[in-house]
BALOBA-1460 file (C-alpha; in Angstrom, 3 decimals):
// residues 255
<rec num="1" residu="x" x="-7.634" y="16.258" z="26.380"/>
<rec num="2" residu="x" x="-6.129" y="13.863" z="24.077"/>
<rec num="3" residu="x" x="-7.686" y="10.721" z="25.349"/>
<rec num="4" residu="x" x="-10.962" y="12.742" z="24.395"/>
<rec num="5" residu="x" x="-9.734" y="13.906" z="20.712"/>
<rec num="6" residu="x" x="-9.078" y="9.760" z="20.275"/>
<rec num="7" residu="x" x="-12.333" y="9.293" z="21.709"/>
<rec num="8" residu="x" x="-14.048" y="11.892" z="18.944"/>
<rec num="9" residu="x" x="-11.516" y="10.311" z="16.506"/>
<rec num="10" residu="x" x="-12.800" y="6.607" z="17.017"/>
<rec num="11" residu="x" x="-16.049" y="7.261" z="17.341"/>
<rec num="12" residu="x" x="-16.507" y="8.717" z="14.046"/>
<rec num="13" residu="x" x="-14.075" y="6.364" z="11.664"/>
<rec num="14" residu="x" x="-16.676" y="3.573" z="13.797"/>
<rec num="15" residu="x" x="-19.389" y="5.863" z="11.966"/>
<rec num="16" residu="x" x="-17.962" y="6.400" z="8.936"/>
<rec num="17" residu="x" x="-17.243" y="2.701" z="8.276"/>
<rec num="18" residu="x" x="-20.786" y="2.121" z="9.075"/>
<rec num="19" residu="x" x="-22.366" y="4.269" z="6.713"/>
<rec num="20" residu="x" x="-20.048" y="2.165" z="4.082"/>
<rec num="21" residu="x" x="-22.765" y="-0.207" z="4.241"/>
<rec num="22" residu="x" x="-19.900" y="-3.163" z="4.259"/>
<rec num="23" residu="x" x="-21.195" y="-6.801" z="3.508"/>
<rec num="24" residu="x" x="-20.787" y="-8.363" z="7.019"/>
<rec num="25" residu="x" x="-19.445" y="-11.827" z="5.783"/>
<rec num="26" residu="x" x="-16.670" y="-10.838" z="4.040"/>
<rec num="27" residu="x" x="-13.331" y="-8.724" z="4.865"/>
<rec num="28" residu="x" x="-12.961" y="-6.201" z="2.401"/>
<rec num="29" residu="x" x="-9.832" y="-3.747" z="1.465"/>
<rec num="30" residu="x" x="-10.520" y="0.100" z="2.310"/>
<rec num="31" residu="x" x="-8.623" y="3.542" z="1.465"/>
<rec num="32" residu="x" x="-7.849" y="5.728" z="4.745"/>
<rec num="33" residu="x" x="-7.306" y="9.266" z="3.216"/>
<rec num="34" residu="x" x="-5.477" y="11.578" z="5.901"/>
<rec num="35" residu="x" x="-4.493" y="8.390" z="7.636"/>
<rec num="36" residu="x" x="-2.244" y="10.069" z="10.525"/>
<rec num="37" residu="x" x="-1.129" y="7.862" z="13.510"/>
<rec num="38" residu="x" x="-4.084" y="5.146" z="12.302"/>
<rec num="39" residu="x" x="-6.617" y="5.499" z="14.770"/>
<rec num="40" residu="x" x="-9.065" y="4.947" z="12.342"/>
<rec num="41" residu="x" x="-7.149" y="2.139" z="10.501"/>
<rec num="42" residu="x" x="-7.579" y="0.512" z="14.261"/>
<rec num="43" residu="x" x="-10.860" y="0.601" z="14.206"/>
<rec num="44" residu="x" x="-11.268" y="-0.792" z="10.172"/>
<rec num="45" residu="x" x="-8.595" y="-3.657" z="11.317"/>
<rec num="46" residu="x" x="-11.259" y="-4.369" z="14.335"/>
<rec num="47" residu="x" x="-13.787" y="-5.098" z="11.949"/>
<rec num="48" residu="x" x="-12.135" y="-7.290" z="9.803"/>
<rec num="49" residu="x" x="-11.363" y="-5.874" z="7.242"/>
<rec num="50" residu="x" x="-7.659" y="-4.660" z="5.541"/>
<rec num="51" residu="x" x="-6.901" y="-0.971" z="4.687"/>
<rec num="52" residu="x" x="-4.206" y="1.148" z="3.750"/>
<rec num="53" residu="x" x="-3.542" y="4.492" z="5.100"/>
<rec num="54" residu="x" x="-2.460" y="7.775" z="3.068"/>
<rec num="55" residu="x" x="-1.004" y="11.400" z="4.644"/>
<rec num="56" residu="x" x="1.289" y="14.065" z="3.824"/>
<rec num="57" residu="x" x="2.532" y="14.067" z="7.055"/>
<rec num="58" residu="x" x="5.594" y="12.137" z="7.520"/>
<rec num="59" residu="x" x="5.459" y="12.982" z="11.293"/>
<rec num="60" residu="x" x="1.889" y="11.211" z="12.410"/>
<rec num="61" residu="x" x="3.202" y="8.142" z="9.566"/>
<rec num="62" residu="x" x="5.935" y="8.022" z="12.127"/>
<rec num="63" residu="x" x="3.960" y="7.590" z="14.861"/>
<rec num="64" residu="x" x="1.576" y="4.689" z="13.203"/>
<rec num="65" residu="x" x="4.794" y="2.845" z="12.203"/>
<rec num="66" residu="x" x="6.063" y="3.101" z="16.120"/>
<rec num="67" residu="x" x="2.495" y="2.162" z="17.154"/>
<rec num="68" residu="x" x="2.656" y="-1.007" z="14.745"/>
<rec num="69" residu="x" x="-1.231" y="-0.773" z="13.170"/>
<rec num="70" residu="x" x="-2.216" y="-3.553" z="11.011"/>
<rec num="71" residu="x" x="-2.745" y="-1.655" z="7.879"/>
<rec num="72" residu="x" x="-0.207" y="-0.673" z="4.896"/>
<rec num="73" residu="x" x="1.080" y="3.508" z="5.074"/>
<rec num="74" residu="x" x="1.754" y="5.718" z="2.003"/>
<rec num="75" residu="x" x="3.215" y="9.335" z="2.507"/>
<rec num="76" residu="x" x="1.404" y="11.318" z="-0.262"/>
<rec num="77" residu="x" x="-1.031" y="14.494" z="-0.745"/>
<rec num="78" residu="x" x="-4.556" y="13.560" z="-1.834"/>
<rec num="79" residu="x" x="-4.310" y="16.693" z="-3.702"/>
<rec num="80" residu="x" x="-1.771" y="15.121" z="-6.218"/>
<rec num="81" residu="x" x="-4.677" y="12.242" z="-6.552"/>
<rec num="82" residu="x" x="-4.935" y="8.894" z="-5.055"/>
<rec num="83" residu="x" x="-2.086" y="6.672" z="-6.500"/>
<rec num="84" residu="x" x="-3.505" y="3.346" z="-6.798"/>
<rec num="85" residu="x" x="-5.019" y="1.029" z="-10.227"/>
<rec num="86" residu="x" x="-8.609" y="1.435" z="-11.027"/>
<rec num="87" residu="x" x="-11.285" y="-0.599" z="-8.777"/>
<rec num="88" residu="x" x="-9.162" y="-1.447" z="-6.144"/>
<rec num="89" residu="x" x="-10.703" y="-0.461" z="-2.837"/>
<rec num="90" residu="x" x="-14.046" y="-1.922" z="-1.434"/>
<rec num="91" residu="x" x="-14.387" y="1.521" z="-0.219"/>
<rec num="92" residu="x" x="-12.979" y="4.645" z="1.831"/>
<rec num="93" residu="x" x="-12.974" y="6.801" z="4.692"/>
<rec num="94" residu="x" x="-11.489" y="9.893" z="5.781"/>
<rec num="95" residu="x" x="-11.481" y="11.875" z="9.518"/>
<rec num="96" residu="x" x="-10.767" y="15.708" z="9.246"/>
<rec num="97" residu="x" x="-8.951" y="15.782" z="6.361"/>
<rec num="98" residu="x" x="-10.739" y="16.718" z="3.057"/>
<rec num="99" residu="x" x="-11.180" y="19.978" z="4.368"/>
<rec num="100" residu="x" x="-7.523" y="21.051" z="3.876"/>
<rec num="101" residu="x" x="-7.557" y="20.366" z="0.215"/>
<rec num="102" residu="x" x="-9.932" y="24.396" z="0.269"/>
<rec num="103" residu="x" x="-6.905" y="25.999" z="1.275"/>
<rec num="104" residu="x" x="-4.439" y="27.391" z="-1.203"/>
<rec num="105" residu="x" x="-0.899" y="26.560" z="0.469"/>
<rec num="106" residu="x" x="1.294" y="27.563" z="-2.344"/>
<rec num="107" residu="x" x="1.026" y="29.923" z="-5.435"/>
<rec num="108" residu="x" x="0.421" y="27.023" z="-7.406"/>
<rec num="109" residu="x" x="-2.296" y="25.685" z="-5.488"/>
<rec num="110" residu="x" x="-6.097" y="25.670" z="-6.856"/>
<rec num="111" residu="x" x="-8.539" y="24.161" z="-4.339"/>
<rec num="112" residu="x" x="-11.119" y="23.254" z="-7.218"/>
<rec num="113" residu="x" x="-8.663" y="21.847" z="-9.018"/>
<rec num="114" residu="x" x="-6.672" y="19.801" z="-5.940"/>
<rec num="115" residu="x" x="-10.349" y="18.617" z="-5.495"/>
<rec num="116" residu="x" x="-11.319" y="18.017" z="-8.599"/>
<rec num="117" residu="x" x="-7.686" y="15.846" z="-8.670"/>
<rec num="118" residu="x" x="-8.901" y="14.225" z="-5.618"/>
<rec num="119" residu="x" x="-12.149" y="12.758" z="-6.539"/>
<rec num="120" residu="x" x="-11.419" y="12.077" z="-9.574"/>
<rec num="121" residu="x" x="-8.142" y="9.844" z="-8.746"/>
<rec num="122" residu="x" x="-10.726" y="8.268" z="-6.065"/>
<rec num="123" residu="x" x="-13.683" y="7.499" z="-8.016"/>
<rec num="124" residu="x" x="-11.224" y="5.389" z="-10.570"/>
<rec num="125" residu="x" x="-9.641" y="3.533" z="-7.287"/>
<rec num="126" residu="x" x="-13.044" y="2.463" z="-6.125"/>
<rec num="127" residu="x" x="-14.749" y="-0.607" z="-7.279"/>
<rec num="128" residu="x" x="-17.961" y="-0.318" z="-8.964"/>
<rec num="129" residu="x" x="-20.978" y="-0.085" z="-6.519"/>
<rec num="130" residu="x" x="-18.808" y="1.074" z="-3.377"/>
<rec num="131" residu="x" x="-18.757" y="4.168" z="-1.183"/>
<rec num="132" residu="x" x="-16.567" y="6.740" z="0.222"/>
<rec num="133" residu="x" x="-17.424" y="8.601" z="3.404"/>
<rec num="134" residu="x" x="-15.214" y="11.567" z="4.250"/>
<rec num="135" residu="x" x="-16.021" y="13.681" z="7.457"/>
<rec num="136" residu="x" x="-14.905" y="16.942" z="7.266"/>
<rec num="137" residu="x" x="-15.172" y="20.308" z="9.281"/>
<rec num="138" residu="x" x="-16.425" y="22.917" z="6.607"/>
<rec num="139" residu="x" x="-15.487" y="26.519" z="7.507"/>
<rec num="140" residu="x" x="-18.639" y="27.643" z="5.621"/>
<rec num="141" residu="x" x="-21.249" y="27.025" z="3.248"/>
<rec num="142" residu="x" x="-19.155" y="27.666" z="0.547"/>
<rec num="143" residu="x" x="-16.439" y="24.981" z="1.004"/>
<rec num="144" residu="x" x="-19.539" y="22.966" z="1.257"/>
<rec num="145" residu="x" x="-21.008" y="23.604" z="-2.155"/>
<rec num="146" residu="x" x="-17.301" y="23.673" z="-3.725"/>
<rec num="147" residu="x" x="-15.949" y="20.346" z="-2.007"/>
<rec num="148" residu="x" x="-19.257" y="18.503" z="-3.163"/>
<rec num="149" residu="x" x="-19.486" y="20.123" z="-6.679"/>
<rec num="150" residu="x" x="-16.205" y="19.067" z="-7.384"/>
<rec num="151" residu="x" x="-17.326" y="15.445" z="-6.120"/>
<rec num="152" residu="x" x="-19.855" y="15.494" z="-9.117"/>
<rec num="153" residu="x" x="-18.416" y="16.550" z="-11.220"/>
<rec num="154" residu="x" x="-15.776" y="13.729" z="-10.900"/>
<rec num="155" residu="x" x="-18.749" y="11.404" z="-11.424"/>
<rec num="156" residu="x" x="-19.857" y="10.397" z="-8.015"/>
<rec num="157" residu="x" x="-24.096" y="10.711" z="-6.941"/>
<rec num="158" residu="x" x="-24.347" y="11.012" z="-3.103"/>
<rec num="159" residu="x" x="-24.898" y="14.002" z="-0.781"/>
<rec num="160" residu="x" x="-24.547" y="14.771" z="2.631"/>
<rec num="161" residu="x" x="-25.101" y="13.324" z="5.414"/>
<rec num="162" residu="x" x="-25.798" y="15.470" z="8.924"/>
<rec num="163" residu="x" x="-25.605" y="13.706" z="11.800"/>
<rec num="164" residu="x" x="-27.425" y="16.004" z="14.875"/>
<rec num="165" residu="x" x="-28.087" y="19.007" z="13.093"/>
<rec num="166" residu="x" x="-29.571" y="20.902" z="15.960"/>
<rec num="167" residu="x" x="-26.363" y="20.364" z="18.043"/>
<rec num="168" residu="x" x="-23.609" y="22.887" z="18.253"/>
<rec num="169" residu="x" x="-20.899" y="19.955" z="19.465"/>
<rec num="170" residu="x" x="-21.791" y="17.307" z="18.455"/>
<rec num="171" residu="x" x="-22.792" y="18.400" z="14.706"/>
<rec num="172" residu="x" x="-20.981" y="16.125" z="12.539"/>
<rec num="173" residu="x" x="-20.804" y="16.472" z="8.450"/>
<rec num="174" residu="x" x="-20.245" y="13.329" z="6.691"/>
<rec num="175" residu="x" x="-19.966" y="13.360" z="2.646"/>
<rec num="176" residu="x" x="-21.357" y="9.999" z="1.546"/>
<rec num="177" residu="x" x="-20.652" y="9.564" z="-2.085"/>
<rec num="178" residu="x" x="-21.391" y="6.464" z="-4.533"/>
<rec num="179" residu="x" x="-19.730" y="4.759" z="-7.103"/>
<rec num="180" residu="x" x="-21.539" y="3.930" z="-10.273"/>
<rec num="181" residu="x" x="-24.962" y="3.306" z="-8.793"/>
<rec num="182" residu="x" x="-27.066" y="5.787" z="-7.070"/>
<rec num="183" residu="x" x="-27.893" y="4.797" z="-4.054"/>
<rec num="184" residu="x" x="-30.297" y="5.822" z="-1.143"/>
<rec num="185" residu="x" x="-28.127" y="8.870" z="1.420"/>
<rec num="186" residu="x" x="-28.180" y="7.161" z="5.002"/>
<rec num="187" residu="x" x="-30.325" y="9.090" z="7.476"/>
<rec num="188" residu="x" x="-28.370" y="11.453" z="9.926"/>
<rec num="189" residu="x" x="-28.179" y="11.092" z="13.869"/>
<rec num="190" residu="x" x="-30.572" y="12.880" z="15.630"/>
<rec num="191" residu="x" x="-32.455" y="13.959" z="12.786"/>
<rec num="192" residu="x" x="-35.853" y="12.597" z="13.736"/>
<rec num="193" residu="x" x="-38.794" y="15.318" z="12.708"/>
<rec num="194" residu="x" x="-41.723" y="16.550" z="14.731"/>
<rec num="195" residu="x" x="-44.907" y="15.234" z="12.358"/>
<rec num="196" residu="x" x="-45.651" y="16.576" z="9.328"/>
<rec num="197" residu="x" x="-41.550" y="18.616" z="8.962"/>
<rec num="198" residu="x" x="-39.039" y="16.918" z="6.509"/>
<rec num="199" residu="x" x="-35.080" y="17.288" z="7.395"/>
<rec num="200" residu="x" x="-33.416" y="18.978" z="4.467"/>
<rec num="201" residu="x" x="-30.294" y="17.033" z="3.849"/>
<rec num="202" residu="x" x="-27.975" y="18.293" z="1.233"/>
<rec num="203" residu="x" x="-27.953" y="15.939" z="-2.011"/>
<rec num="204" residu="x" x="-26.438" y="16.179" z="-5.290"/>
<rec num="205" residu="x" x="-26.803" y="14.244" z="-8.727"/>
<rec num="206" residu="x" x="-24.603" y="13.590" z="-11.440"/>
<rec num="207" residu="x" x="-26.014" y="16.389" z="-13.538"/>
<rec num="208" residu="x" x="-24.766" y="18.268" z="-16.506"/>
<rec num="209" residu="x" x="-21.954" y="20.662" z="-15.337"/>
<rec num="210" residu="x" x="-20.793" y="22.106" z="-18.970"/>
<rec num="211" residu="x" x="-21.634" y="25.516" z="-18.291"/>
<rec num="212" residu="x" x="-19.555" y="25.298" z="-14.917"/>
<rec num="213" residu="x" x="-16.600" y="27.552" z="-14.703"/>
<rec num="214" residu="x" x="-12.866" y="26.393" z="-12.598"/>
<rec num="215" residu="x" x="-14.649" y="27.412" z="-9.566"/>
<rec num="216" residu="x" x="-17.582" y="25.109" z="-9.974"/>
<rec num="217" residu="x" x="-20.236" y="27.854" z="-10.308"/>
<rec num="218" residu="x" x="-22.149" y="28.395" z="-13.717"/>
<rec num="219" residu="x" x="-21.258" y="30.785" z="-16.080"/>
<rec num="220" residu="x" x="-22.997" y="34.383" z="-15.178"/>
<rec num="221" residu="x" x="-26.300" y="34.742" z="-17.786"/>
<rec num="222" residu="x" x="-25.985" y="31.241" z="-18.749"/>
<rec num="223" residu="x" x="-29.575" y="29.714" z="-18.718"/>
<rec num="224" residu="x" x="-27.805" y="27.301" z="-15.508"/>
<rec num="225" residu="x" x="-26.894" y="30.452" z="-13.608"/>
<rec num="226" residu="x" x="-30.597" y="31.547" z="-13.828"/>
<rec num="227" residu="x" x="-32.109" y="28.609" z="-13.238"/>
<rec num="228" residu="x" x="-29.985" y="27.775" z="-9.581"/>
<rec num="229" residu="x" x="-31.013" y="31.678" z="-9.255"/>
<rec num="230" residu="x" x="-34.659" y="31.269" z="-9.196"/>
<rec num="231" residu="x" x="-34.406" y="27.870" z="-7.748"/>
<rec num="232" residu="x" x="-32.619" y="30.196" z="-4.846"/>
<rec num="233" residu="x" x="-35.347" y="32.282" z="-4.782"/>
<rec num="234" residu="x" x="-38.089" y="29.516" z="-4.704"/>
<rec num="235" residu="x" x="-36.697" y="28.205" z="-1.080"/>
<rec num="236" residu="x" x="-36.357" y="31.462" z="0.000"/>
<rec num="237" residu="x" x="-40.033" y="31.809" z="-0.613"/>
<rec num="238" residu="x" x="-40.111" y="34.612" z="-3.216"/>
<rec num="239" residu="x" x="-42.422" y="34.351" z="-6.265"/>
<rec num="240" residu="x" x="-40.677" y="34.040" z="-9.079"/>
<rec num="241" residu="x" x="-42.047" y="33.396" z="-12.727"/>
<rec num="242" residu="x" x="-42.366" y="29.175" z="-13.972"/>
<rec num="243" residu="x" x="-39.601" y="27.917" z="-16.062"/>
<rec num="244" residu="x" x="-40.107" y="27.678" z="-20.329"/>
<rec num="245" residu="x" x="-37.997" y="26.760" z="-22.868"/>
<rec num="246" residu="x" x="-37.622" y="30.335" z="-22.993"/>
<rec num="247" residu="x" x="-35.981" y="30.713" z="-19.751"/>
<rec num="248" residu="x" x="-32.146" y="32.167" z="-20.108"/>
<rec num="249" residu="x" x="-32.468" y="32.210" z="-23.725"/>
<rec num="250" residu="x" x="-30.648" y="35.205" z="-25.880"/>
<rec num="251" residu="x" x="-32.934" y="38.249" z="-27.427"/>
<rec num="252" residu="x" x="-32.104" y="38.895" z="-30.776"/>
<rec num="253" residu="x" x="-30.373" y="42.275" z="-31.265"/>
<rec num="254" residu="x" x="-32.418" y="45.219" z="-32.348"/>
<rec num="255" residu="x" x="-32.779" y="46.869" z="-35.843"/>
């Protein structure tokens, strides 16, 4: 079984550095968030290029040191941010980990704001015109929408990226976020449509996020809130009455 999990393992860090988009003639420096024993780091050093490796596990560091990878090892927990100056990495990756930062551990955790820590830390430690791609298990749609609203709001434009959608096992969600310019969101796997169908992939913008609570939803009655609501609607295929500059807006109290 656990020849198969490092199979899994390599083939998507292999995956996620591709979607990077890396130039090919130079080796560049990348971030490994949730790091563990370095499996992916193995596959980054195969390519060329340099990377060091960040986990909160002191055990799986362990086991990288013993197994003598290539790349540098920091014990840390993304959810304190990403300790490094501003524009330093080329890029970053992350297998199975950015999942974890959704659950509340201690009293004093707040997933929105451990992710909110997260991205924003990470979006500083990237260089200009980079990526990050971060696979992650979601438990739900809702981890979804809060790990990528978080993601905007720390000022990355990306969305994500599905690789076979129609597949039970081999379903694989990978966040592909940019850095200062908006790029075009790499086609999933397995995602080719019968004629005439479009694949609805998940993107986001960097859009105004004011009226956003802690939790990253918009405050209830704001004209946001009713917006997203009939936008919710719309795709649902309800009729629902064309947006004015009236929309959300306050009556005035009666006499």
């Amino acid at each position: 079984r656990s020849s198969r999990v490092v199979g899994v393992q390599s083939q998507m860090s292999e995956r996620a550095v591709e979607l990077l988009g890396l130039p090919g003639d130079q080796p560049c420096l990348l971030l490994d968030v949730g790091c563990g024993s370095g499996l992916s780091g193995d596959h980054i050093s195969g390519e060329g290029h340099c990377w060091i490796g960040m986990d909160i596990s002191p055990a799986m560091l362990d086991v990288a040191l013993e197994r003598e990878v290539e790349g540098d090892l920091l014990l840390a927990d993304m959810g304190h941010g990403v300790p490094f100056r501003p524009g330093m990495f080329d890029g970053c990756i992350s297998i199975s980990a950015v999942q974890w930062l959704c659950n509340a551990d201690k009293k004093s955790h707040s997933p929105p704001k451990r992710l909110y820590r997260f991205f924003s830390t990470l979006y500083t430690a990237l260089a200009r015109g980079s990526r990050a791609v971060l696979q992650l298990y979601p438990e739900n749609s809702e981890q979804l929408e809060l790990i990528t609203t978080q993601a905007m709001r720390a000022g990355f434009t990306g969305g994500m990226v599905v690789d076979y959608p129609n597949s039970a096992k081999a379903k694989k969600f990978f966040l592909c976020l940019f850095v200062g310019t908006s790029g075009t969101l790499p086609k999933g796997l397995g995602t080719e449509c019968a004629e005439g169908e479009e694949m609805r992939q998940a993107k986001f913008t960097n859009e105004r996020t004011r009226f956003r609570n802690v939790k990253g939803k918009s405050v209830k009655k704001s004209r946001d809130w009713i917006l997203e609501k009939k936008e919710r609607r719309r795709r649902q295929g309800k009729e629902v009455r064309a947006d004015t500059k009236y929309t959300g807006r306050k009556r005035r109290p009666r006499f």
